[in-house]
mmCIF entry with sequence, helices, sheets and N, C-alpha, C, O atoms, coordinates in Angstrom:
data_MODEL
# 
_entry.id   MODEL 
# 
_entity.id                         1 
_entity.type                       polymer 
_entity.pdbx_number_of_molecules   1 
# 
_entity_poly.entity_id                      1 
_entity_poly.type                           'polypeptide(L)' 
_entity_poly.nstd_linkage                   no 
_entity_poly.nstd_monomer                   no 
_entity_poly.pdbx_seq_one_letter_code       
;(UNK)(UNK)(UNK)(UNK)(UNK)(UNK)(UNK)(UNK)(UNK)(UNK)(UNK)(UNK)(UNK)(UNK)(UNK)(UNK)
(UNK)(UNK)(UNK)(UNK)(UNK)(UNK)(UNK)(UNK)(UNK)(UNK)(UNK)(UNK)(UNK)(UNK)(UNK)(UNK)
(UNK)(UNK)(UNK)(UNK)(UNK)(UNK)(UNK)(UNK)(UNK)(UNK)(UNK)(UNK)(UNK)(UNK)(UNK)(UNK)
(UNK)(UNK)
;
_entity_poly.pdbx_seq_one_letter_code_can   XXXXXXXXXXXXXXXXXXXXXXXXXXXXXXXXXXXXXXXXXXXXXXXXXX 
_entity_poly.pdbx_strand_id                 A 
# 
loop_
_entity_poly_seq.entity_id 
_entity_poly_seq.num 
_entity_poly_seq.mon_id 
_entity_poly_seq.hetero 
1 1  UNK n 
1 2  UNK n 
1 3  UNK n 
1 4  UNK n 
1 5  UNK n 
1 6  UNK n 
1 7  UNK n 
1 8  UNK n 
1 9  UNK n 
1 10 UNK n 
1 11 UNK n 
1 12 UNK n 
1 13 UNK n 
1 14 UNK n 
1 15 UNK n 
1 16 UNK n 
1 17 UNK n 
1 18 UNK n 
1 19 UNK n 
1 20 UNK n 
1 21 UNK n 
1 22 UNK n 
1 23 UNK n 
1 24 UNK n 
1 25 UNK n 
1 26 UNK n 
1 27 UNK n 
1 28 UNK n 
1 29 UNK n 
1 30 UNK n 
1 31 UNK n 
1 32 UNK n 
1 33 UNK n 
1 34 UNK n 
1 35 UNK n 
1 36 UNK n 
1 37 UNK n 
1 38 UNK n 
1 39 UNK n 
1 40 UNK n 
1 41 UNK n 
1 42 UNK n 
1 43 UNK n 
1 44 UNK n 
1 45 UNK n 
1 46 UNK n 
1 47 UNK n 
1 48 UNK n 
1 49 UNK n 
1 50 UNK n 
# 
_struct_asym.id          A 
_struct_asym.entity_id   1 
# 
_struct_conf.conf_type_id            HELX_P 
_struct_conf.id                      HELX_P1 
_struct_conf.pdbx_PDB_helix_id       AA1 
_struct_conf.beg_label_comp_id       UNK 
_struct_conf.beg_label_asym_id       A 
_struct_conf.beg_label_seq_id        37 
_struct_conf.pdbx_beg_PDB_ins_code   ? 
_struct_conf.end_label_comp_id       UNK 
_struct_conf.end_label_asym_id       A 
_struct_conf.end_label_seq_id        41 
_struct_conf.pdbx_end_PDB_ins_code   ? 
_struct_conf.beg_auth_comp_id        UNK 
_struct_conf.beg_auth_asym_id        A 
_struct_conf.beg_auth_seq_id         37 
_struct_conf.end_auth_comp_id        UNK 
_struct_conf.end_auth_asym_id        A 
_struct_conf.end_auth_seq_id         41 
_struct_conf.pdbx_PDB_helix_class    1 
_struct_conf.details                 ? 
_struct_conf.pdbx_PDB_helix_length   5 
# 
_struct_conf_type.id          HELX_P 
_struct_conf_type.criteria    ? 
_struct_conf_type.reference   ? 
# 
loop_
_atom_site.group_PDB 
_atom_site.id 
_atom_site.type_symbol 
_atom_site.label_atom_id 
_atom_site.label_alt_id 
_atom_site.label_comp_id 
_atom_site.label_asym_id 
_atom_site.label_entity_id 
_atom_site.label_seq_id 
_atom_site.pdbx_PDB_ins_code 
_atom_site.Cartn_x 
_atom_site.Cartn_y 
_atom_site.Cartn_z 
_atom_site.occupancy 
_atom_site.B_iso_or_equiv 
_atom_site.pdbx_formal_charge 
_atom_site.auth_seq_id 
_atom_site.auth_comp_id 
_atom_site.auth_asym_id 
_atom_site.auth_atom_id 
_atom_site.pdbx_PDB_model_num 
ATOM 1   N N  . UNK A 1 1  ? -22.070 3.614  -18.779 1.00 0.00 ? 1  UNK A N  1 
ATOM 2   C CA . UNK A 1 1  ? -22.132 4.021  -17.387 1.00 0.00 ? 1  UNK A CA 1 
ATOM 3   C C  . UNK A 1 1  ? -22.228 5.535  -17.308 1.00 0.00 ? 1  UNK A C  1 
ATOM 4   O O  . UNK A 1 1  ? -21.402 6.214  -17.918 1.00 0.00 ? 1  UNK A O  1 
ATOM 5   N N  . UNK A 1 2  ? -23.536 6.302  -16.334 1.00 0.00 ? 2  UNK A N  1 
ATOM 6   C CA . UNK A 1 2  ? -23.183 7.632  -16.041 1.00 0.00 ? 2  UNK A CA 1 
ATOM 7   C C  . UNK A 1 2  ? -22.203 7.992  -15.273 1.00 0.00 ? 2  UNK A C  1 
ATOM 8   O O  . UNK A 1 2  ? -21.909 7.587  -14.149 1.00 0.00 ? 2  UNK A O  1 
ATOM 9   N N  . UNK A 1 3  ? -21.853 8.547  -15.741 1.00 0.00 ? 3  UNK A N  1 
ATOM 10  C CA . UNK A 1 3  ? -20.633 9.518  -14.873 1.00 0.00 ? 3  UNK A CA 1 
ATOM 11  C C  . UNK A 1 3  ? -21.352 11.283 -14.476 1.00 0.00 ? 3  UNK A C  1 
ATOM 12  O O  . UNK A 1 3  ? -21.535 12.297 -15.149 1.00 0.00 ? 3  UNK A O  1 
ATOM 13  N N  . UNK A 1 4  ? -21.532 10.987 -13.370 1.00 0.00 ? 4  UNK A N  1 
ATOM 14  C CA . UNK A 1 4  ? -21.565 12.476 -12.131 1.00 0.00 ? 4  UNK A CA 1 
ATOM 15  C C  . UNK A 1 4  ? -20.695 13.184 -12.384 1.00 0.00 ? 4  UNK A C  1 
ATOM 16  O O  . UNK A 1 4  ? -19.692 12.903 -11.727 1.00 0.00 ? 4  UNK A O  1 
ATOM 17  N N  . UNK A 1 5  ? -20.480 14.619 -13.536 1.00 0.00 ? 5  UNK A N  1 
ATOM 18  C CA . UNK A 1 5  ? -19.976 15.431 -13.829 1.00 0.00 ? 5  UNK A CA 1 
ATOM 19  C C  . UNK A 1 5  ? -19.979 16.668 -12.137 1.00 0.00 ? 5  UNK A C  1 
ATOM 20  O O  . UNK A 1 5  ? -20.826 17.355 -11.565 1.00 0.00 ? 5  UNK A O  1 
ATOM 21  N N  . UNK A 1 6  ? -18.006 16.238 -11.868 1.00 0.00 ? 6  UNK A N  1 
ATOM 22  C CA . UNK A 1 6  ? -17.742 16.698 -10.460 1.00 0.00 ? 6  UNK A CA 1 
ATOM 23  C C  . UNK A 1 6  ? -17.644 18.250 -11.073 1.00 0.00 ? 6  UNK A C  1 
ATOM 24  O O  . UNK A 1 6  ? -17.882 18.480 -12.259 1.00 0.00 ? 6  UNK A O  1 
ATOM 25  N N  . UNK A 1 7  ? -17.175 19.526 -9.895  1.00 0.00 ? 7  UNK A N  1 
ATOM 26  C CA . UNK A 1 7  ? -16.699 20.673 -9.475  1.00 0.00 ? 7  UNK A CA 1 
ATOM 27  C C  . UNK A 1 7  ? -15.316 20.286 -9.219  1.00 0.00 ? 7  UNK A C  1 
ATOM 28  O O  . UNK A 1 7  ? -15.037 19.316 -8.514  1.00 0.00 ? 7  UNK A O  1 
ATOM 29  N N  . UNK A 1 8  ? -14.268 21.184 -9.897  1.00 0.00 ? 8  UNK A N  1 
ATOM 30  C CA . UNK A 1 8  ? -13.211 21.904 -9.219  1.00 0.00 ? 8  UNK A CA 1 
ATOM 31  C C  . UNK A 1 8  ? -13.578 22.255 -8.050  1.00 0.00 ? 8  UNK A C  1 
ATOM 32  O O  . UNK A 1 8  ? -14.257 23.277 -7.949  1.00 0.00 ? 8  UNK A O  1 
ATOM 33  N N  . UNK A 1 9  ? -13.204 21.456 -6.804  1.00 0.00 ? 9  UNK A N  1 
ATOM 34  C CA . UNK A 1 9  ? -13.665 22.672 -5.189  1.00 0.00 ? 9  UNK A CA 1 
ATOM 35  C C  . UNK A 1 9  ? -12.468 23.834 -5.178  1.00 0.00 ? 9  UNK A C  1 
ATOM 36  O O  . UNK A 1 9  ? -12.581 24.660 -4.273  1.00 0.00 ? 9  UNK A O  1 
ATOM 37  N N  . UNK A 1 10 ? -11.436 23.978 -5.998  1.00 0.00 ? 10 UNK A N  1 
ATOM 38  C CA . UNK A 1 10 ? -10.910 25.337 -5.929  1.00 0.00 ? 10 UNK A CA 1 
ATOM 39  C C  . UNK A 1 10 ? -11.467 26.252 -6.682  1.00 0.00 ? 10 UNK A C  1 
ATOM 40  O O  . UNK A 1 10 ? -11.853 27.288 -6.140  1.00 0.00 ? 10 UNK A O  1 
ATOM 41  N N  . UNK A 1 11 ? -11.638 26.056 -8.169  1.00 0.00 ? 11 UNK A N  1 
ATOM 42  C CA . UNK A 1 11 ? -11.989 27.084 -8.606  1.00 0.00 ? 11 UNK A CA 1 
ATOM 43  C C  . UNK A 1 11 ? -13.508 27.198 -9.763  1.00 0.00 ? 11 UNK A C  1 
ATOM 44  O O  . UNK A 1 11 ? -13.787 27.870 -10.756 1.00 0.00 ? 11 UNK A O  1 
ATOM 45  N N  . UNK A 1 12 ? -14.232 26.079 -8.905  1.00 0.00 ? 12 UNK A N  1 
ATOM 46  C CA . UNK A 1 12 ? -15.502 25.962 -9.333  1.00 0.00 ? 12 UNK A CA 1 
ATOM 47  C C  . UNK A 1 12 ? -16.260 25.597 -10.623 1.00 0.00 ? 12 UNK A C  1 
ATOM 48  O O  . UNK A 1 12 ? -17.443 25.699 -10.949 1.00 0.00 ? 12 UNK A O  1 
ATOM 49  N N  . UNK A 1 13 ? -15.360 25.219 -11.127 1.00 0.00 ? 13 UNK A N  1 
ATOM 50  C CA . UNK A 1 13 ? -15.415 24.923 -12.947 1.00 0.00 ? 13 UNK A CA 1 
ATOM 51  C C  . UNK A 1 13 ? -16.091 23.141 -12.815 1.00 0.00 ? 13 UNK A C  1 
ATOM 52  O O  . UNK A 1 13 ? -15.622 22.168 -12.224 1.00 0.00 ? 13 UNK A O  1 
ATOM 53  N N  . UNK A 1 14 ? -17.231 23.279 -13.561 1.00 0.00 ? 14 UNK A N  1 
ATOM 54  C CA . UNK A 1 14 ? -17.704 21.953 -14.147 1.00 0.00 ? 14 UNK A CA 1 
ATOM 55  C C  . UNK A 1 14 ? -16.701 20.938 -14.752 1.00 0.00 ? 14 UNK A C  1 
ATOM 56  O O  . UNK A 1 14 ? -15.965 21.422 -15.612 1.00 0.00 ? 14 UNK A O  1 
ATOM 57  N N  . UNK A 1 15 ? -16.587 20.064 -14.565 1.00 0.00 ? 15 UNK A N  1 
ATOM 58  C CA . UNK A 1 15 ? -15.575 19.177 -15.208 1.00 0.00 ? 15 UNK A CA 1 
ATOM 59  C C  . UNK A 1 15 ? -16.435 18.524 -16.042 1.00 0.00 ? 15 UNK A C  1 
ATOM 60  O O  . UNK A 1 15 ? -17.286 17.693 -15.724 1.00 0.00 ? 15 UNK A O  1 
ATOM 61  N N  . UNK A 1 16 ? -16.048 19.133 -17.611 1.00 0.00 ? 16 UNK A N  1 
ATOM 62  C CA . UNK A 1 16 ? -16.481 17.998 -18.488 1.00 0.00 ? 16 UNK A CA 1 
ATOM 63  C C  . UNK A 1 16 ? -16.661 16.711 -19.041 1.00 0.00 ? 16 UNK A C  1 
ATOM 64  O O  . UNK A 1 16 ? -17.467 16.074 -19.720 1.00 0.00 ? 16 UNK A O  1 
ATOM 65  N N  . UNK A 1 17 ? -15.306 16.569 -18.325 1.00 0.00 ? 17 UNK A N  1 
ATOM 66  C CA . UNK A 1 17 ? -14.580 14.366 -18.394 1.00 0.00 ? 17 UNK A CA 1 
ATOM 67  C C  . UNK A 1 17 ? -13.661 14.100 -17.254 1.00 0.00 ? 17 UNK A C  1 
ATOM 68  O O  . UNK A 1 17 ? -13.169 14.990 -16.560 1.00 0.00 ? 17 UNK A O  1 
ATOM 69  N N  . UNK A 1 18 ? -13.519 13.211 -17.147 1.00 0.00 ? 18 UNK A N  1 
ATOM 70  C CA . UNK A 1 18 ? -12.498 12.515 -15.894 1.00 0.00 ? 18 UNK A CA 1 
ATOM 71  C C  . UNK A 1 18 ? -11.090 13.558 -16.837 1.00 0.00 ? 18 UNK A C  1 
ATOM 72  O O  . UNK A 1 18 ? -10.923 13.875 -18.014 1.00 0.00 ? 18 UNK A O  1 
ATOM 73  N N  . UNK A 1 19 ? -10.233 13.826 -15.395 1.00 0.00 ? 19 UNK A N  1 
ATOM 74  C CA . UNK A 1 19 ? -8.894  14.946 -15.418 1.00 0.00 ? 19 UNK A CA 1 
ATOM 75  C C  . UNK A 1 19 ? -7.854  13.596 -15.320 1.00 0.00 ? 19 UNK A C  1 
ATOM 76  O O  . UNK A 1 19 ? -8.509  12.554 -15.359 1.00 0.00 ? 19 UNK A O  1 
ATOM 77  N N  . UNK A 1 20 ? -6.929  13.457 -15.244 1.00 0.00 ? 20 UNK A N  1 
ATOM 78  C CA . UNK A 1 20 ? -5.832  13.074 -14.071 1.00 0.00 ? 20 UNK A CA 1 
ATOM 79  C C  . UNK A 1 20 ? -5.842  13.316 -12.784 1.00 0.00 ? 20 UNK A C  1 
ATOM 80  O O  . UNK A 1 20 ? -5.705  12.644 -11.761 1.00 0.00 ? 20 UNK A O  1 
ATOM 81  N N  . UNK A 1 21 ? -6.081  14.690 -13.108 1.00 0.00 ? 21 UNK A N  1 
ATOM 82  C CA . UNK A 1 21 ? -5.531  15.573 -11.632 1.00 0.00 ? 21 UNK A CA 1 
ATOM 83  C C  . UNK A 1 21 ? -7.135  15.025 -10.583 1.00 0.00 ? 21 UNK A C  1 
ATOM 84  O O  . UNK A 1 21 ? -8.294  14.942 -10.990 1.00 0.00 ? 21 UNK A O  1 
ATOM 85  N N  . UNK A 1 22 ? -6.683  14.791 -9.428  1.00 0.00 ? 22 UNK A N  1 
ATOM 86  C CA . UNK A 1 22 ? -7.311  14.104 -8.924  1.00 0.00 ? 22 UNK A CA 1 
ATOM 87  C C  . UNK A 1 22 ? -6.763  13.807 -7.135  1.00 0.00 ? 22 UNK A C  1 
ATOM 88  O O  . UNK A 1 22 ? -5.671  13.261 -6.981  1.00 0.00 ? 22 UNK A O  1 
ATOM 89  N N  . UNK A 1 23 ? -7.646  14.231 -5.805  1.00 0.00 ? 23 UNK A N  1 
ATOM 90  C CA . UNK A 1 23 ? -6.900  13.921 -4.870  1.00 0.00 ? 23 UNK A CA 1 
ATOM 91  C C  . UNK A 1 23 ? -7.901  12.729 -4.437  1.00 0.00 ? 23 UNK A C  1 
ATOM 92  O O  . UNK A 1 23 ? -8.830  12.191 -5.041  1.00 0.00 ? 23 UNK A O  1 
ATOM 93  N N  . UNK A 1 24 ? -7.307  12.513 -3.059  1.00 0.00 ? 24 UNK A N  1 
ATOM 94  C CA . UNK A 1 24 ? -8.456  11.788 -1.557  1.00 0.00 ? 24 UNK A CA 1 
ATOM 95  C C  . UNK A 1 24 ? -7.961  12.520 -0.531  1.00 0.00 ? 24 UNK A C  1 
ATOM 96  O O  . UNK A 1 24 ? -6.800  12.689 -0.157  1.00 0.00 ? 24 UNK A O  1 
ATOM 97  N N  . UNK A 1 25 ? -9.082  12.967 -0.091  1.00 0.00 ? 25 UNK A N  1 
ATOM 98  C CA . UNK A 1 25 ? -9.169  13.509 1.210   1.00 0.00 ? 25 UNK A CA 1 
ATOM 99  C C  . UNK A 1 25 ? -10.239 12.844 1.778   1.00 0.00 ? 25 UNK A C  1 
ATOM 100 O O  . UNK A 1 25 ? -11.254 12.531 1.156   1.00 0.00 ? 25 UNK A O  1 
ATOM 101 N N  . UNK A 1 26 ? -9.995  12.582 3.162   1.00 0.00 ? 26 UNK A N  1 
ATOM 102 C CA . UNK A 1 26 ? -11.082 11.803 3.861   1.00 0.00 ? 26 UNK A CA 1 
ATOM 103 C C  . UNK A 1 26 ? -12.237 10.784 3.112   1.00 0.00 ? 26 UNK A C  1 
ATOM 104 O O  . UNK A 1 26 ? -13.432 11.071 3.043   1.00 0.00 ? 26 UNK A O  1 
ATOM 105 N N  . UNK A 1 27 ? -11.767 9.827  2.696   1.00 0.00 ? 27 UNK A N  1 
ATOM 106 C CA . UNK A 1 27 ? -12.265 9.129  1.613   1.00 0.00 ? 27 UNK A CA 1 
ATOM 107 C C  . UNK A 1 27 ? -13.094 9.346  0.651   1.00 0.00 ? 27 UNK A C  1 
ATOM 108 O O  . UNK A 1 27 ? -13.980 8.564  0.307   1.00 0.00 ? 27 UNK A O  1 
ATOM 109 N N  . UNK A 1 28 ? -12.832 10.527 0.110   1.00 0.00 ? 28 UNK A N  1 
ATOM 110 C CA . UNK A 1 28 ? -13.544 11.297 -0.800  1.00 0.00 ? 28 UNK A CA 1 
ATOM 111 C C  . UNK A 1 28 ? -12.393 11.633 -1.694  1.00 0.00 ? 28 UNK A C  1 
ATOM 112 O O  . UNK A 1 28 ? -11.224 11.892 -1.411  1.00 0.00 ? 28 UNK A O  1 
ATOM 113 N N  . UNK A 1 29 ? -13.284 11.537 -3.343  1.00 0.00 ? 29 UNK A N  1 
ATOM 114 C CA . UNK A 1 29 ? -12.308 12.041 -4.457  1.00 0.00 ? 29 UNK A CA 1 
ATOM 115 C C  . UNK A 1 29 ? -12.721 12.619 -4.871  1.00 0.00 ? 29 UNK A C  1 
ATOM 116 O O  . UNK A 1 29 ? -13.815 12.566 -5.432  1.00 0.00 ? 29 UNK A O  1 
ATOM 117 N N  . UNK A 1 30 ? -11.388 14.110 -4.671  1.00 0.00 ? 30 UNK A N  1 
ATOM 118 C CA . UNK A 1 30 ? -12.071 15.566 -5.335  1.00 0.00 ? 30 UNK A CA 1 
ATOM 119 C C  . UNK A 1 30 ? -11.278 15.621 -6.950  1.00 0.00 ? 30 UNK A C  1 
ATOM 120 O O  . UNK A 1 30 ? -10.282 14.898 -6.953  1.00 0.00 ? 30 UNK A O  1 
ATOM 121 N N  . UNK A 1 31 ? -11.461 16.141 -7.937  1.00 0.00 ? 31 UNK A N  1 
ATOM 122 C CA . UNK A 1 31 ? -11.320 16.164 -9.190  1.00 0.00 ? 31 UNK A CA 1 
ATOM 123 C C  . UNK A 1 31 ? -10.738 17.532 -9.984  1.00 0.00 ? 31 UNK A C  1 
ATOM 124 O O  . UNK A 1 31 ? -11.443 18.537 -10.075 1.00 0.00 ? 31 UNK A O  1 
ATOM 125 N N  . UNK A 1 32 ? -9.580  17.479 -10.467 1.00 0.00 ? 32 UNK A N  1 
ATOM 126 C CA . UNK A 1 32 ? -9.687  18.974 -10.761 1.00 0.00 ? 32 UNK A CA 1 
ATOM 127 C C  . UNK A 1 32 ? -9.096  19.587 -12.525 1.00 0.00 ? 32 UNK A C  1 
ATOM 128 O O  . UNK A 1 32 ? -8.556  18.854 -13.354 1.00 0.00 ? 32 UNK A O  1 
ATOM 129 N N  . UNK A 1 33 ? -9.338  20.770 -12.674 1.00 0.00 ? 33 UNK A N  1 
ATOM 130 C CA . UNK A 1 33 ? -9.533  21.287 -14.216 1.00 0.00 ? 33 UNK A CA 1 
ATOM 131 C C  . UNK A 1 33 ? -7.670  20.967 -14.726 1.00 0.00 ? 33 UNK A C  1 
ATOM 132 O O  . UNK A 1 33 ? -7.174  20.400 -15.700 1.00 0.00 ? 33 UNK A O  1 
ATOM 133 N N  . UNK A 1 34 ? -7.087  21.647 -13.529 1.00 0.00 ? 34 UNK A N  1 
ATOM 134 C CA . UNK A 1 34 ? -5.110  21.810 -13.980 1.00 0.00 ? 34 UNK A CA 1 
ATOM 135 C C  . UNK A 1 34 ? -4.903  21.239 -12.527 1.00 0.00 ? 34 UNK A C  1 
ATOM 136 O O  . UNK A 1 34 ? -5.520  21.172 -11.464 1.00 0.00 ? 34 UNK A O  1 
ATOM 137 N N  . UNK A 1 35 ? -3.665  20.855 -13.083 1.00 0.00 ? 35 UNK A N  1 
ATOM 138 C CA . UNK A 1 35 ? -2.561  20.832 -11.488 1.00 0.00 ? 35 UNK A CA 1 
ATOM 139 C C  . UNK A 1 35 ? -2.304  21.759 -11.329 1.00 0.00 ? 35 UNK A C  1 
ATOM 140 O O  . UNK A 1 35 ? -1.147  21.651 -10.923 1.00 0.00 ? 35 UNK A O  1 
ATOM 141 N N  . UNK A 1 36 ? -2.591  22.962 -11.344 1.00 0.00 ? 36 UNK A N  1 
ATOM 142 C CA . UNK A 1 36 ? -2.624  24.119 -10.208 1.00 0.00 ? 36 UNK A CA 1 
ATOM 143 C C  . UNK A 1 36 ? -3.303  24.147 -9.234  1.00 0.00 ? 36 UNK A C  1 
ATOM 144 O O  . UNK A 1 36 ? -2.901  24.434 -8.107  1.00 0.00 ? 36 UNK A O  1 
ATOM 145 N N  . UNK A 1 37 ? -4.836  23.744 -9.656  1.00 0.00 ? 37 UNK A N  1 
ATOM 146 C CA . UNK A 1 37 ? -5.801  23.557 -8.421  1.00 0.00 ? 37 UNK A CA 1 
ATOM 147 C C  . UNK A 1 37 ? -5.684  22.339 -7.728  1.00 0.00 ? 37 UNK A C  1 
ATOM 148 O O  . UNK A 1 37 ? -6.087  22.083 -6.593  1.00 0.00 ? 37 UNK A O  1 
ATOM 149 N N  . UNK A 1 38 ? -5.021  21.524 -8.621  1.00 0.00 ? 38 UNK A N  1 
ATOM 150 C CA . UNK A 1 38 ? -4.769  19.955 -7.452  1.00 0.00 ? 38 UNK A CA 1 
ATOM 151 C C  . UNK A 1 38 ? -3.864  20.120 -6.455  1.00 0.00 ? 38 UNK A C  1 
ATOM 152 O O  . UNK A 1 38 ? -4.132  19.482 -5.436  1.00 0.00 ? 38 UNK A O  1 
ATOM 153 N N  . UNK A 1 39 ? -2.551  20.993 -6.419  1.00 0.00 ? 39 UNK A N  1 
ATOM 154 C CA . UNK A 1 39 ? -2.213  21.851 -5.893  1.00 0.00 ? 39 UNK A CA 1 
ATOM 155 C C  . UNK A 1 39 ? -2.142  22.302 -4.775  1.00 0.00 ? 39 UNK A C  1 
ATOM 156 O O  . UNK A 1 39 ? -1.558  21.933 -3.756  1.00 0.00 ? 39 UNK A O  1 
ATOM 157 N N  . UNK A 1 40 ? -3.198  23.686 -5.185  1.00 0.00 ? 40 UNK A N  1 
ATOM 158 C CA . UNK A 1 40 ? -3.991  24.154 -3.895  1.00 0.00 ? 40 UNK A CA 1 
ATOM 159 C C  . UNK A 1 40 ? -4.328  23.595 -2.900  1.00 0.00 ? 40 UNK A C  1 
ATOM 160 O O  . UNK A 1 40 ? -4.017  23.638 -1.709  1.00 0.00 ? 40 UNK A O  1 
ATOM 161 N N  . UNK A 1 41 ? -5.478  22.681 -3.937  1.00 0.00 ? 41 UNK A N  1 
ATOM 162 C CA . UNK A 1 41 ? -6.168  21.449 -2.642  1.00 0.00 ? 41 UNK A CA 1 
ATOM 163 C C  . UNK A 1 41 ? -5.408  21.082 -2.000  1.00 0.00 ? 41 UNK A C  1 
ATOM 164 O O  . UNK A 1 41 ? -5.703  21.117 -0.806  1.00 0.00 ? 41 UNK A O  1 
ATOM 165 N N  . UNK A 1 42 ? -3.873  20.467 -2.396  1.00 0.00 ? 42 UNK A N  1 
ATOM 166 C CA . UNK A 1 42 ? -3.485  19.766 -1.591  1.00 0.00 ? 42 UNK A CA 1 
ATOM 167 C C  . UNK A 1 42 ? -2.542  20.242 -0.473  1.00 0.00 ? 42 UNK A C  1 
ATOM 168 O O  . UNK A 1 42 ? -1.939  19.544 0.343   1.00 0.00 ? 42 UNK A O  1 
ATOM 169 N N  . UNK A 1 43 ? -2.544  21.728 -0.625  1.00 0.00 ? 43 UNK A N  1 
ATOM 170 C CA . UNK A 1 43 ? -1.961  22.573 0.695   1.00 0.00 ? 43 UNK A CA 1 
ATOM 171 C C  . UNK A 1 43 ? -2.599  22.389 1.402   1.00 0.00 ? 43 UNK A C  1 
ATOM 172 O O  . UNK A 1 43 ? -2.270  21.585 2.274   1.00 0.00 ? 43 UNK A O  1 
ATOM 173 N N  . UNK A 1 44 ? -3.682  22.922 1.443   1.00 0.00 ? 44 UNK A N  1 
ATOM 174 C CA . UNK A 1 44 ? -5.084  22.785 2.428   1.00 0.00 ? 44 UNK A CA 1 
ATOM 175 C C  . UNK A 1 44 ? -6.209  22.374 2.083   1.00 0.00 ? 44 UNK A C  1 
ATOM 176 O O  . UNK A 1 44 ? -7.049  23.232 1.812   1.00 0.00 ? 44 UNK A O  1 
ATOM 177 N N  . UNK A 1 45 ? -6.562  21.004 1.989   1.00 0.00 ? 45 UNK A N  1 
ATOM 178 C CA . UNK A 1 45 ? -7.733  20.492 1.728   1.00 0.00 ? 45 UNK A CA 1 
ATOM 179 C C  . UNK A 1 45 ? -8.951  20.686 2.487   1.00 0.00 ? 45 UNK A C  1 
ATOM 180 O O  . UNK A 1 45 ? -10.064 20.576 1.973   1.00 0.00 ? 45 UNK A O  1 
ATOM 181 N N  . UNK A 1 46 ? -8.725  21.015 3.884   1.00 0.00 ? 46 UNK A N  1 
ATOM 182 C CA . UNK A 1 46 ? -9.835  21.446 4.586   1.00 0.00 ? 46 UNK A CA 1 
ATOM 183 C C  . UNK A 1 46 ? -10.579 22.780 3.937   1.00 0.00 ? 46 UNK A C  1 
ATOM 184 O O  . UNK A 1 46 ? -11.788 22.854 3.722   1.00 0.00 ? 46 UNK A O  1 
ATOM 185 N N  . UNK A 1 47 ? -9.869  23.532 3.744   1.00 0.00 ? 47 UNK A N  1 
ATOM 186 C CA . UNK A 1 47 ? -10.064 24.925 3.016   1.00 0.00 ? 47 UNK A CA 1 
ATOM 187 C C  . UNK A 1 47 ? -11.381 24.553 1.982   1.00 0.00 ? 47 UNK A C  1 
ATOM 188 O O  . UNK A 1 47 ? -12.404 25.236 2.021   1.00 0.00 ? 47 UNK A O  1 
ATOM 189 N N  . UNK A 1 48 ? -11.260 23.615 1.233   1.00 0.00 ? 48 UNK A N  1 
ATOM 190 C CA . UNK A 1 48 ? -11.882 23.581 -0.133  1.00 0.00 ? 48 UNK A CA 1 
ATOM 191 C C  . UNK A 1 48 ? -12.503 22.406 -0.047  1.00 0.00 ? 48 UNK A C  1 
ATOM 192 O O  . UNK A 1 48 ? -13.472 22.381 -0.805  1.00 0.00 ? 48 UNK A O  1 
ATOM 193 N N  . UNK A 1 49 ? -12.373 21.560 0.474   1.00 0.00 ? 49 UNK A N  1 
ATOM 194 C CA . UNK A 1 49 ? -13.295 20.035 1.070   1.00 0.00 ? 49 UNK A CA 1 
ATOM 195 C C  . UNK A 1 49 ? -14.606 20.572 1.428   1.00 0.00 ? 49 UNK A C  1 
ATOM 196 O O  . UNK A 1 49 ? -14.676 21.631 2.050   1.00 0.00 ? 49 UNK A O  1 
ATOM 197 N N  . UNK A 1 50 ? -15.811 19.823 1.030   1.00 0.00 ? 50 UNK A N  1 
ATOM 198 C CA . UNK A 1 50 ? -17.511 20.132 1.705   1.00 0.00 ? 50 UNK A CA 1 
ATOM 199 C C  . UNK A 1 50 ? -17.813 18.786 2.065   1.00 0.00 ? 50 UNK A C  1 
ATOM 200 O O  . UNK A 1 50 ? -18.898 18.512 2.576   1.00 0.00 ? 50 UNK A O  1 
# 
């Protein structure tokens, strides 16, 4: 199966493989490098959501 290599929407980094770190916002799953940026997102997801 392909897998659609996502963006960090905080800090813009290609994700090489599925993370853990991982939210939903508005039925969308954003993906991220550390739980620092999962984090972020999840202070303000509007901020960093497209």
């Amino acid at each position: 199966m392909f897998w659609n290599k996502p963006t960090d929407p905080v800090c813009k980094m290609k994700l090489k493989k599925v993370t853990q770190f991982k939210s939903e916002f508005q039925n969308k799953t954003y993906h991220f490098c550390s739980l620092n940026c999962k984090q972020k997102f999840d202070k303000s997801p509007r901020e960093y959501a497209k």
